[in-house]
PDBQT receptor file of N, H, CA, C and O in Angstrom, charges set to zero:
ATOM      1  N   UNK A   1      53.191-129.633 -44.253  1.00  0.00    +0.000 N 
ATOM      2  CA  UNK A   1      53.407-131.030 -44.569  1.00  0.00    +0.000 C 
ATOM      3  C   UNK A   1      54.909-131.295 -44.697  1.00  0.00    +0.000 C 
ATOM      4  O   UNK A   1      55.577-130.526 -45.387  1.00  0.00    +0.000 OA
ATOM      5  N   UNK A   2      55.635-132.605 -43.915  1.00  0.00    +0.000 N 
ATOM      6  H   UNK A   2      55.092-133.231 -43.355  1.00  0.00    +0.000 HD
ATOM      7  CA  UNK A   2      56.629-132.619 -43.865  1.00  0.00    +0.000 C 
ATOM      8  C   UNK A   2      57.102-133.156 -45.490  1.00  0.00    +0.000 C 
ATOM      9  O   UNK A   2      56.533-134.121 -46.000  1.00  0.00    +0.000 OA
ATOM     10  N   UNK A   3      57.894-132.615 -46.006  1.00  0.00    +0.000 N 
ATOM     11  H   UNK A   3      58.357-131.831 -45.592  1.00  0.00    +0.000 HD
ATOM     12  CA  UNK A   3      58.740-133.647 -47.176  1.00  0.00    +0.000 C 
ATOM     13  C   UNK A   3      59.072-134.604 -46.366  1.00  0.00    +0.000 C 
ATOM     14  O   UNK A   3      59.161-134.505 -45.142  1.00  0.00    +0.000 OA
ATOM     15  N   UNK A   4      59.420-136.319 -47.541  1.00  0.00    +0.000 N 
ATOM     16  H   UNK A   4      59.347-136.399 -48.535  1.00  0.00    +0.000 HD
ATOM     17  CA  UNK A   4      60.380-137.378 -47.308  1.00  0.00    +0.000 C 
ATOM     18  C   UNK A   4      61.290-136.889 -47.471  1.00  0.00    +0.000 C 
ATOM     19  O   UNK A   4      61.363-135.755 -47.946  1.00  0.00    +0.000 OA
ATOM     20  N   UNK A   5      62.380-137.666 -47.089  1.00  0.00    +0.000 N 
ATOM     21  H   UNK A   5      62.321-138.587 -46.704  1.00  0.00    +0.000 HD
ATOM     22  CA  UNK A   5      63.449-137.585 -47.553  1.00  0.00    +0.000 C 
ATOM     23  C   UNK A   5      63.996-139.062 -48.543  1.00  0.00    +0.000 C 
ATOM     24  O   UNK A   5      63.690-140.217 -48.247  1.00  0.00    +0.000 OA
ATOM     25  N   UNK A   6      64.816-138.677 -49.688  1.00  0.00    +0.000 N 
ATOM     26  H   UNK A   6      65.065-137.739 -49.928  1.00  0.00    +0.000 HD
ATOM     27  CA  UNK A   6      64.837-140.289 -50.240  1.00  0.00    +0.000 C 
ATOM     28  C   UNK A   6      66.104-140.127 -50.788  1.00  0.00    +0.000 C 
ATOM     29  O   UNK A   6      66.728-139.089 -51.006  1.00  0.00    +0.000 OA
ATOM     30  N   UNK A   7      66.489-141.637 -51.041  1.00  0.00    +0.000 N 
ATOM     31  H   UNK A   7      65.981-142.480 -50.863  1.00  0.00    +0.000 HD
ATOM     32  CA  UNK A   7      67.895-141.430 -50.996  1.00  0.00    +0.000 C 
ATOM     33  C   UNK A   7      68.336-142.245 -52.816  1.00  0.00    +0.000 C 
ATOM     34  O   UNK A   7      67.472-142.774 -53.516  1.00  0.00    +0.000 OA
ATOM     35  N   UNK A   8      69.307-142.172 -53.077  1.00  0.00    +0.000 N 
ATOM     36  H   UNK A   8      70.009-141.742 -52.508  1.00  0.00    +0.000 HD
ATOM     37  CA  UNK A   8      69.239-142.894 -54.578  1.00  0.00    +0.000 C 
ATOM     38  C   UNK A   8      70.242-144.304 -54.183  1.00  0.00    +0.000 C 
ATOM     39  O   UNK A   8      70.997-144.156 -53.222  1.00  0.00    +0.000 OA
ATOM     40  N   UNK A   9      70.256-145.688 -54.925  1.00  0.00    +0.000 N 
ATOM     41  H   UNK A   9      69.643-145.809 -55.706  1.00  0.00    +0.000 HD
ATOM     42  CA  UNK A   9      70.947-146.466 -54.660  1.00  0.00    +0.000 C 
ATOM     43  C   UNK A   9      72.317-146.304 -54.562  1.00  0.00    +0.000 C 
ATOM     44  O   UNK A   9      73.004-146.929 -53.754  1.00  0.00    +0.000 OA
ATOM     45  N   UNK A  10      72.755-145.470 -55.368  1.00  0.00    +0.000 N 
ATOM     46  H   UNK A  10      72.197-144.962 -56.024  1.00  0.00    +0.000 HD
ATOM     47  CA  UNK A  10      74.096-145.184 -55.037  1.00  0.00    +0.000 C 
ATOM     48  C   UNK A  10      75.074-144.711 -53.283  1.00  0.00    +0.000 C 
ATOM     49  O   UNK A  10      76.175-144.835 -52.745  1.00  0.00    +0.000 OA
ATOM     50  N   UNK A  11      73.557-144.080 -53.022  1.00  0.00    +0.000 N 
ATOM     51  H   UNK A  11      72.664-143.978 -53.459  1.00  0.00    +0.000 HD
ATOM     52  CA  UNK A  11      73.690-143.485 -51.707  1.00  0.00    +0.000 C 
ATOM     53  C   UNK A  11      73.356-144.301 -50.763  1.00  0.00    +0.000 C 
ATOM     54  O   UNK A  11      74.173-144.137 -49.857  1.00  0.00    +0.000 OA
ATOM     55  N   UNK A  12      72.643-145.047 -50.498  1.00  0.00    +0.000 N 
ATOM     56  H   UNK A  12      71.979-145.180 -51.234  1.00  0.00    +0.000 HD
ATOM     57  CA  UNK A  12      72.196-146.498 -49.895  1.00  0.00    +0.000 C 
ATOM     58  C   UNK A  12      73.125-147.562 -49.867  1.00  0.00    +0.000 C 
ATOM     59  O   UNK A  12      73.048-148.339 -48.915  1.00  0.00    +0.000 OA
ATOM     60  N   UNK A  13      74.022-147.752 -50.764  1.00  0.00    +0.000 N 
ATOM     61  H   UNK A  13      74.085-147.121 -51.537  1.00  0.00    +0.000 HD
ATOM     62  CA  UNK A  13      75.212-148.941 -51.446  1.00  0.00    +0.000 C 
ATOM     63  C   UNK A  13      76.557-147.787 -50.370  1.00  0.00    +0.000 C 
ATOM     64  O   UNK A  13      77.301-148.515 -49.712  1.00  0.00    +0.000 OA
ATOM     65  N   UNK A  14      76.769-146.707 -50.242  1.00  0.00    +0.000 N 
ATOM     66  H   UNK A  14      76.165-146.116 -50.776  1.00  0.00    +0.000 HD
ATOM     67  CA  UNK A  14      77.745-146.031 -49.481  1.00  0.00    +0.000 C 
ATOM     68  C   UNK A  14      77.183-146.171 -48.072  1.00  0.00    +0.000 C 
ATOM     69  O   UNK A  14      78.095-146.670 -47.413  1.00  0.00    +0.000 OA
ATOM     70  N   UNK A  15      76.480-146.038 -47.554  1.00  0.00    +0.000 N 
ATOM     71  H   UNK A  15      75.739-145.633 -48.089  1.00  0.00    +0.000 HD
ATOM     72  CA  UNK A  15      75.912-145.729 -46.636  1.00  0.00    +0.000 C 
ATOM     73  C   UNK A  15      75.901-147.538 -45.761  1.00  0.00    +0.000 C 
ATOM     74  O   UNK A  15      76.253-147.905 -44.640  1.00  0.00    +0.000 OA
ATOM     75  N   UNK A  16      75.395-148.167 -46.791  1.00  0.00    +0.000 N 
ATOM     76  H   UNK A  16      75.108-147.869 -47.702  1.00  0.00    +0.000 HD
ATOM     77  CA  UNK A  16      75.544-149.681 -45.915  1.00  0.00    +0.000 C 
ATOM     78  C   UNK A  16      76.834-150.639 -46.223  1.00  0.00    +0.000 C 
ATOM     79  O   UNK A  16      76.932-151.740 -45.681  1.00  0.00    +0.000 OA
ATOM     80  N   UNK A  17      77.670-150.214 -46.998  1.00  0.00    +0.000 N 
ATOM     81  H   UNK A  17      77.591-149.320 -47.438  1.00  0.00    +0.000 HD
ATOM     82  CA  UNK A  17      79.129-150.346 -47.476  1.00  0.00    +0.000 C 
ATOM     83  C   UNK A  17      78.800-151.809 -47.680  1.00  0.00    +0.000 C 
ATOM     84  O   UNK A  17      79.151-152.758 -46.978  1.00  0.00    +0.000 OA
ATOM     85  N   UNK A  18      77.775-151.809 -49.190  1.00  0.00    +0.000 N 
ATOM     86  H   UNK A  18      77.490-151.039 -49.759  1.00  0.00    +0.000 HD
ATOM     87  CA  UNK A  18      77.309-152.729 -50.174  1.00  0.00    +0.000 C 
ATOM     88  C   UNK A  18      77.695-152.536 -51.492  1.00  0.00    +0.000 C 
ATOM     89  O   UNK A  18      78.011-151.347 -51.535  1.00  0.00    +0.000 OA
ATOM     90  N   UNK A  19      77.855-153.030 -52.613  1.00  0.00    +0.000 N 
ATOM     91  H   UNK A  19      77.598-153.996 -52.579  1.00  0.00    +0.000 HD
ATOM     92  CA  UNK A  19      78.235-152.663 -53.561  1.00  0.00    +0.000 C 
ATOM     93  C   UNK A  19      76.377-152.509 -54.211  1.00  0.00    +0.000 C 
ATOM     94  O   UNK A  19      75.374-153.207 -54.056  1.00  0.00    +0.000 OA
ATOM     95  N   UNK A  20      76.709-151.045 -55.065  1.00  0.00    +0.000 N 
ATOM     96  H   UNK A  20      77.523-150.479 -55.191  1.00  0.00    +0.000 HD
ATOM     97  CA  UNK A  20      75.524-151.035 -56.152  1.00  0.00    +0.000 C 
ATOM     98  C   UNK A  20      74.220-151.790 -56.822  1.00  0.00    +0.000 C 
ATOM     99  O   UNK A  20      73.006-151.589 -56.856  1.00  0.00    +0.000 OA
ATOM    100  N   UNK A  21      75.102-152.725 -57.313  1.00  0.00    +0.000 N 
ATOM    101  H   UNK A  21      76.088-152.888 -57.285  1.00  0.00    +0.000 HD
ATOM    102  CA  UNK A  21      74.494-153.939 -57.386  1.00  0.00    +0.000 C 
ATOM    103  C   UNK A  21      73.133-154.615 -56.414  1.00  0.00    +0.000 C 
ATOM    104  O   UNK A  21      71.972-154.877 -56.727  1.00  0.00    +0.000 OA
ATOM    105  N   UNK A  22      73.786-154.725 -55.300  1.00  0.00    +0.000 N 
ATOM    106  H   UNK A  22      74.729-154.511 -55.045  1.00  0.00    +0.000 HD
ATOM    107  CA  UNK A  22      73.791-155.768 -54.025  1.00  0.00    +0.000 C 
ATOM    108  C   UNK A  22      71.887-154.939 -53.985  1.00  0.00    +0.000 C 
ATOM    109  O   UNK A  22      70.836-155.568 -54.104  1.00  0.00    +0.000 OA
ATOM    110  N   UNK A  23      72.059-153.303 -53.765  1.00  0.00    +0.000 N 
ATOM    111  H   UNK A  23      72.913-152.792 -53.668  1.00  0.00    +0.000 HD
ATOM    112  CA  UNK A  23      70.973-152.365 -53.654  1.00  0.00    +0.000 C 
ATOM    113  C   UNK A  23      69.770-153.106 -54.530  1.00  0.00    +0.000 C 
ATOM    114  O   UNK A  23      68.661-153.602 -54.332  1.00  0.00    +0.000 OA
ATOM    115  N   UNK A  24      70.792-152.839 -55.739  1.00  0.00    +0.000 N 
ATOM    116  H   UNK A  24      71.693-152.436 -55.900  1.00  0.00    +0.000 HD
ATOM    117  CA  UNK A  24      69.511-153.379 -57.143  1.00  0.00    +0.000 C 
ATOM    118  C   UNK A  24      68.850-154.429 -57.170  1.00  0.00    +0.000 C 
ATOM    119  O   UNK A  24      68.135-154.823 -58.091  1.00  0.00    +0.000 OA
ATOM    120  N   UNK A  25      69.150-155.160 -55.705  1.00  0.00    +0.000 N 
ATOM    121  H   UNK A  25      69.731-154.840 -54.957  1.00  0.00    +0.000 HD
ATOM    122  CA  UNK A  25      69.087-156.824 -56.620  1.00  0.00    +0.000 C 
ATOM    123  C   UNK A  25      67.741-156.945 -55.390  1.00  0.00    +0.000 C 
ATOM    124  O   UNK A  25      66.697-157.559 -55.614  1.00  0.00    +0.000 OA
ATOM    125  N   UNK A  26      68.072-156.172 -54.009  1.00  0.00    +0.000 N 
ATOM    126  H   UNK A  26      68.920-155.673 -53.828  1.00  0.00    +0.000 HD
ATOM    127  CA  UNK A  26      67.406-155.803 -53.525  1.00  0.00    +0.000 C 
ATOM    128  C   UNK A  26      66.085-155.440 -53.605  1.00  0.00    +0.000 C 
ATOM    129  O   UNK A  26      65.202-155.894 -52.876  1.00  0.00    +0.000 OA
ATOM    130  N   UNK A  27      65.891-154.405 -54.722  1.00  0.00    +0.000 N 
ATOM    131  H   UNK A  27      66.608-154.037 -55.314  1.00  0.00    +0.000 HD
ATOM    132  CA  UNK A  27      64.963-153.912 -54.696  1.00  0.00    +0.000 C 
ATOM    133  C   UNK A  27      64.109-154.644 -56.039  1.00  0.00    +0.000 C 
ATOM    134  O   UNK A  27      62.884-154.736 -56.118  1.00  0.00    +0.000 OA
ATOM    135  N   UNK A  28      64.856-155.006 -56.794  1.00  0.00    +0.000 N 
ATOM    136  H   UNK A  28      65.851-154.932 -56.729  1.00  0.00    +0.000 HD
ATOM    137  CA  UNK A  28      64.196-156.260 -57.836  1.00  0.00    +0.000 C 
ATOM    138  C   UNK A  28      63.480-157.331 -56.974  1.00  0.00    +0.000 C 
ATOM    139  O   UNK A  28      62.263-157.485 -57.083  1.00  0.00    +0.000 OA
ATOM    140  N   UNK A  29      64.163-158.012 -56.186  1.00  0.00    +0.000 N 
ATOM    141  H   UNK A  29      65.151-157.886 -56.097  1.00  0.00    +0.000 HD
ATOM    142  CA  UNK A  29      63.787-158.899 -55.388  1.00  0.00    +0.000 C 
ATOM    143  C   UNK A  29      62.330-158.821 -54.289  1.00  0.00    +0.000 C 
ATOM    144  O   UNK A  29      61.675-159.704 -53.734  1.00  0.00    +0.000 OA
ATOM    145  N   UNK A  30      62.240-157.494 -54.309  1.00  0.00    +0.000 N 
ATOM    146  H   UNK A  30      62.772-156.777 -54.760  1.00  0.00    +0.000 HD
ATOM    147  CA  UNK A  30      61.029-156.911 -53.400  1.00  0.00    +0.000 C 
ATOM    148  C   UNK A  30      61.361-156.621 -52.053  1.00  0.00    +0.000 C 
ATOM    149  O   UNK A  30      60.518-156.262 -51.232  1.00  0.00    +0.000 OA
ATOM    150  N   UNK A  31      62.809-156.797 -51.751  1.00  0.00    +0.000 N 
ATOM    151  H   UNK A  31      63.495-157.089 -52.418  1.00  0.00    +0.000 HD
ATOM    152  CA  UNK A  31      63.324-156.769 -50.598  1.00  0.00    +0.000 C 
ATOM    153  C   UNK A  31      63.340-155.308 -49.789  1.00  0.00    +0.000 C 
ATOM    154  O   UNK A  31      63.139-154.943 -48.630  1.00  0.00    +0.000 OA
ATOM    155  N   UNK A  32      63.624-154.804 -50.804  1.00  0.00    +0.000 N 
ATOM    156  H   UNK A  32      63.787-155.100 -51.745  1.00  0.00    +0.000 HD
ATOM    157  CA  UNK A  32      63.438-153.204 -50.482  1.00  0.00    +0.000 C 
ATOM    158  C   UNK A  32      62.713-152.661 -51.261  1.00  0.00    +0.000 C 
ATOM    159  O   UNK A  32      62.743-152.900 -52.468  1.00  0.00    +0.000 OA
ATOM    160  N   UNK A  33      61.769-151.662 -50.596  1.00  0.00    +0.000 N 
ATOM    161  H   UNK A  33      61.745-151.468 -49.615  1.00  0.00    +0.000 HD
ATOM    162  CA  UNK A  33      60.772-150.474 -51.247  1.00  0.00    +0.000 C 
ATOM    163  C   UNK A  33      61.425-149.472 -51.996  1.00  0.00    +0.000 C 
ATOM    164  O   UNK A  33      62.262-148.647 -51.628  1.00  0.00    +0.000 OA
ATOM    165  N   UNK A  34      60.824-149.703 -53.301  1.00  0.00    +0.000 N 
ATOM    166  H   UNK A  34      60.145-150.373 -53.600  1.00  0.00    +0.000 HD
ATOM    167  CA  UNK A  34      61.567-148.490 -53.978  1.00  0.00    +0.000 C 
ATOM    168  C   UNK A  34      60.894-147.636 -55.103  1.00  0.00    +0.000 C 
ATOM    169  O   UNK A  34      60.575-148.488 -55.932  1.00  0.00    +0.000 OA
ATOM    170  N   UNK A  35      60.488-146.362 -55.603  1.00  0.00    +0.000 N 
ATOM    171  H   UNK A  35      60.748-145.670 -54.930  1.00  0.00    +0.000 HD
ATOM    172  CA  UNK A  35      60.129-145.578 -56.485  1.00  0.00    +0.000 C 
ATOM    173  C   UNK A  35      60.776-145.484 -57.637  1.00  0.00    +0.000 C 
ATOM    174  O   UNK A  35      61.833-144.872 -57.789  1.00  0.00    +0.000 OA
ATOM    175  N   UNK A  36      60.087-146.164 -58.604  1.00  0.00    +0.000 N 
ATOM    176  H   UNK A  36      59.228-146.661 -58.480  1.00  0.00    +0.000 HD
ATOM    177  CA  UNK A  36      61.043-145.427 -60.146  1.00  0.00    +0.000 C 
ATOM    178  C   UNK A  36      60.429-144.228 -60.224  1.00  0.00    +0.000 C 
ATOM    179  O   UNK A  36      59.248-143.909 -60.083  1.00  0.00    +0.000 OA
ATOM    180  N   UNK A  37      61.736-143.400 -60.552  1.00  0.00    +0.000 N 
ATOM    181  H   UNK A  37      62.695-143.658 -60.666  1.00  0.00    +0.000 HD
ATOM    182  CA  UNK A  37      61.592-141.925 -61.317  1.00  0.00    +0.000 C 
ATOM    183  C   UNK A  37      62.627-141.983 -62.296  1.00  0.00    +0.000 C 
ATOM    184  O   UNK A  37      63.852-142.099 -62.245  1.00  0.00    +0.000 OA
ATOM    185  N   UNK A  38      61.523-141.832 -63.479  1.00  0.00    +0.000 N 
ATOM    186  H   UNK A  38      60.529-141.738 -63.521  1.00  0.00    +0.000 HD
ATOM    187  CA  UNK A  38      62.143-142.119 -64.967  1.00  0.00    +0.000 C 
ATOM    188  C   UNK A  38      62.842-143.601 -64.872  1.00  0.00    +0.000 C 
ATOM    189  O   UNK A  38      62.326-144.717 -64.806  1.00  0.00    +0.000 OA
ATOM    190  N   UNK A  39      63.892-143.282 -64.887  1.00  0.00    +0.000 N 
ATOM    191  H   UNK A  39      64.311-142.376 -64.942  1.00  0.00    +0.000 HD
ATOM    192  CA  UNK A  39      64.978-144.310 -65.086  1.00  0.00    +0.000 C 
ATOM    193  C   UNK A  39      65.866-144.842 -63.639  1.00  0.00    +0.000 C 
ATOM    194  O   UNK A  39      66.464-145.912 -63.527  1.00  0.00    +0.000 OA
ATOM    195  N   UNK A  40      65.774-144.017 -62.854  1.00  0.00    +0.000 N 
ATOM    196  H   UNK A  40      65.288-143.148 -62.945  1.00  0.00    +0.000 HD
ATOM    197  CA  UNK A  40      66.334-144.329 -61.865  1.00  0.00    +0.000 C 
ATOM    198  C   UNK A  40      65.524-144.627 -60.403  1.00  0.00    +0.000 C 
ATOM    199  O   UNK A  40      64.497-143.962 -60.267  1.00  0.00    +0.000 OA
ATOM    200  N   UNK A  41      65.819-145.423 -59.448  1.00  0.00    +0.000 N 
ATOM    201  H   UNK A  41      66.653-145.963 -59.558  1.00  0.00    +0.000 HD
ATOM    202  CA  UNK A  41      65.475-145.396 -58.478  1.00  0.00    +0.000 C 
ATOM    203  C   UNK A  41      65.858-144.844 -56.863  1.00  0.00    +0.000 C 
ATOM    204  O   UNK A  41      66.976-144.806 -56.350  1.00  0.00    +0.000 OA
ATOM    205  N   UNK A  42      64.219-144.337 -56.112  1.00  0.00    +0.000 N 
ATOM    206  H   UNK A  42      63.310-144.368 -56.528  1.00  0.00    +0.000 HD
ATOM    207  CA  UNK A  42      64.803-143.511 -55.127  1.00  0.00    +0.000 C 
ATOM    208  C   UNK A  42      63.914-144.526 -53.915  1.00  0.00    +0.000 C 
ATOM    209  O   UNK A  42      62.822-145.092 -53.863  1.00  0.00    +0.000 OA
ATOM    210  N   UNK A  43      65.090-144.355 -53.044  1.00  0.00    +0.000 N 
ATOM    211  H   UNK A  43      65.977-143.895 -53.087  1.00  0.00    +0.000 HD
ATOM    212  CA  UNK A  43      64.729-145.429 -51.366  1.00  0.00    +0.000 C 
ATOM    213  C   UNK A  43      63.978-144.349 -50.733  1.00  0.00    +0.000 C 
ATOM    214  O   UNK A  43      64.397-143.192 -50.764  1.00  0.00    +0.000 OA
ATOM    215  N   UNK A  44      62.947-144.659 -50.193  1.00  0.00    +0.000 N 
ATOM    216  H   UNK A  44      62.607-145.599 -50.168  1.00  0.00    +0.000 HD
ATOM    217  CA  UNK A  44      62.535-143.561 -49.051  1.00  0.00    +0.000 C 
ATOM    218  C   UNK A  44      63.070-143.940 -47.416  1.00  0.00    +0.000 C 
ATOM    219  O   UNK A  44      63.149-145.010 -46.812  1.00  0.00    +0.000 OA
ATOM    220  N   UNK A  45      63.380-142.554 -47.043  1.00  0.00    +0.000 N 
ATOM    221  H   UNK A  45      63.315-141.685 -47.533  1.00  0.00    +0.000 HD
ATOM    222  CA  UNK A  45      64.142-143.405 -45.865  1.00  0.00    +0.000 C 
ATOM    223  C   UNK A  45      63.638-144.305 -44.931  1.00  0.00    +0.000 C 
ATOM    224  O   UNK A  45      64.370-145.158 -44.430  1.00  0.00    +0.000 OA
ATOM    225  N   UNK A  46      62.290-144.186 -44.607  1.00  0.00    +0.000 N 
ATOM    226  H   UNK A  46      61.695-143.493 -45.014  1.00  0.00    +0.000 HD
ATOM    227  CA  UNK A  46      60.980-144.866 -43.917  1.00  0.00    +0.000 C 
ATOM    228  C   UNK A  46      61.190-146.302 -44.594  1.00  0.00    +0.000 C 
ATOM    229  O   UNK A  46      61.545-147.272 -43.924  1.00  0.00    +0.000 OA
ATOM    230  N   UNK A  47      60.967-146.362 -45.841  1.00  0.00    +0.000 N 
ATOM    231  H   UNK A  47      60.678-145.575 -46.385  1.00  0.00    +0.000 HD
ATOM    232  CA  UNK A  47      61.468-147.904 -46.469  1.00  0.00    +0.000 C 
ATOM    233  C   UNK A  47      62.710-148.014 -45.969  1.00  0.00    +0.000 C 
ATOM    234  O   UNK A  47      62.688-149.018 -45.258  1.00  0.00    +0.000 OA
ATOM    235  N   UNK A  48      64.042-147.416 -45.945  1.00  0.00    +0.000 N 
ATOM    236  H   UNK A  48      64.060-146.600 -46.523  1.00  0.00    +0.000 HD
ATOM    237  CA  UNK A  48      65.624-147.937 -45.592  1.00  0.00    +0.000 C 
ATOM    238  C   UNK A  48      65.372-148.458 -44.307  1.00  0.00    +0.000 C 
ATOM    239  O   UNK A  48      65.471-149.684 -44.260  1.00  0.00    +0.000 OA
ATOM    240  N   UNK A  49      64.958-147.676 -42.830  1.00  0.00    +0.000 N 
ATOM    241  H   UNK A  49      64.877-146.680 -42.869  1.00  0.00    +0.000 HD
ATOM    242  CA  UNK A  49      64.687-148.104 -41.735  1.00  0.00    +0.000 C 
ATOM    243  C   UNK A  49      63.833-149.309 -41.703  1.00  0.00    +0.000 C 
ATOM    244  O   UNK A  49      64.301-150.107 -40.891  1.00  0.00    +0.000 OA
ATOM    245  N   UNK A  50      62.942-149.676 -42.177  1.00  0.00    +0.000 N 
ATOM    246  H   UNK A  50      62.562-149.027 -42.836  1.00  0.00    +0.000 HD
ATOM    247  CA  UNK A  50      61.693-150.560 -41.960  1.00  0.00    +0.000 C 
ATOM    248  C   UNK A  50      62.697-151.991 -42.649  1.00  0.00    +0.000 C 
ATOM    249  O   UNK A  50      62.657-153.013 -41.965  1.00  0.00    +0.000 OA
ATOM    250  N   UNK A  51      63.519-152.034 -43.899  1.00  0.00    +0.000 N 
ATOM    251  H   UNK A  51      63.551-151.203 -44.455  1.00  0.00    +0.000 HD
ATOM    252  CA  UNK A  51      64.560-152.902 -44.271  1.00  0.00    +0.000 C 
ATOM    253  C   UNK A  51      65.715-153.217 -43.585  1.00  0.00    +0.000 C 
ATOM    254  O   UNK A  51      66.276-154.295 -43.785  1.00  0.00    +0.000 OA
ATOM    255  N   UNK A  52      66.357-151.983 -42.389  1.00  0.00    +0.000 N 
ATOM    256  H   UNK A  52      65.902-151.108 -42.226  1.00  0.00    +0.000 HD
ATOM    257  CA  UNK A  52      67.270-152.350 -42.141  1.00  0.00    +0.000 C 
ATOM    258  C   UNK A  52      66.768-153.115 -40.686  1.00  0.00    +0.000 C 
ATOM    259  O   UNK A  52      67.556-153.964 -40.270  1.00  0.00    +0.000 OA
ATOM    260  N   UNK A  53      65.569-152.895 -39.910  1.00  0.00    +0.000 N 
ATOM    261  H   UNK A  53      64.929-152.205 -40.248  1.00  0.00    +0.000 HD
ATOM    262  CA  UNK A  53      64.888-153.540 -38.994  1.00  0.00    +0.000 C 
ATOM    263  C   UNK A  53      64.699-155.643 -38.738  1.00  0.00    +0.000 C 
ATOM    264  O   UNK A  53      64.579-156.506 -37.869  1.00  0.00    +0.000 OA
ATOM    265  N   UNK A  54      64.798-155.439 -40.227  1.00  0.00    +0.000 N 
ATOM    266  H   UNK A  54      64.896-154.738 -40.933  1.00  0.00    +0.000 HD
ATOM    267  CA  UNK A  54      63.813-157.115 -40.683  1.00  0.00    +0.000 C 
ATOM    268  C   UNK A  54      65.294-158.066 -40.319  1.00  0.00    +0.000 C 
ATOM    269  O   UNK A  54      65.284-159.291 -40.436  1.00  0.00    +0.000 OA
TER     270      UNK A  54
């Protein structure tokens, strides 16, 4: 079984040269798919592609 791979907002906010924020407001918004673990949130990359598509 393959693992995901997932990425944390911090890494998503570098990667689309967005500020932090911009990620969070994102994924509050429902705009992007995202997993809480604990306290923090992780993008799966399948969600990043399928968001950066729309």
């Amino acid at each position: 079984m393959k693992e995901e791979e997932y990425y944390t907002i911090k890494e998503v906010a570098k990667m689309l040269k967005v500020a932090y924020l911009t990620v969070y407001r994102w994924i509050r918004a429902g705009k992007l798919e995202a997993v809480k673990a604990g306290k923090q949130y992780r993008i799966k990359k399948r969600n990043l592609d399928k968001f950066l598509k729309v």
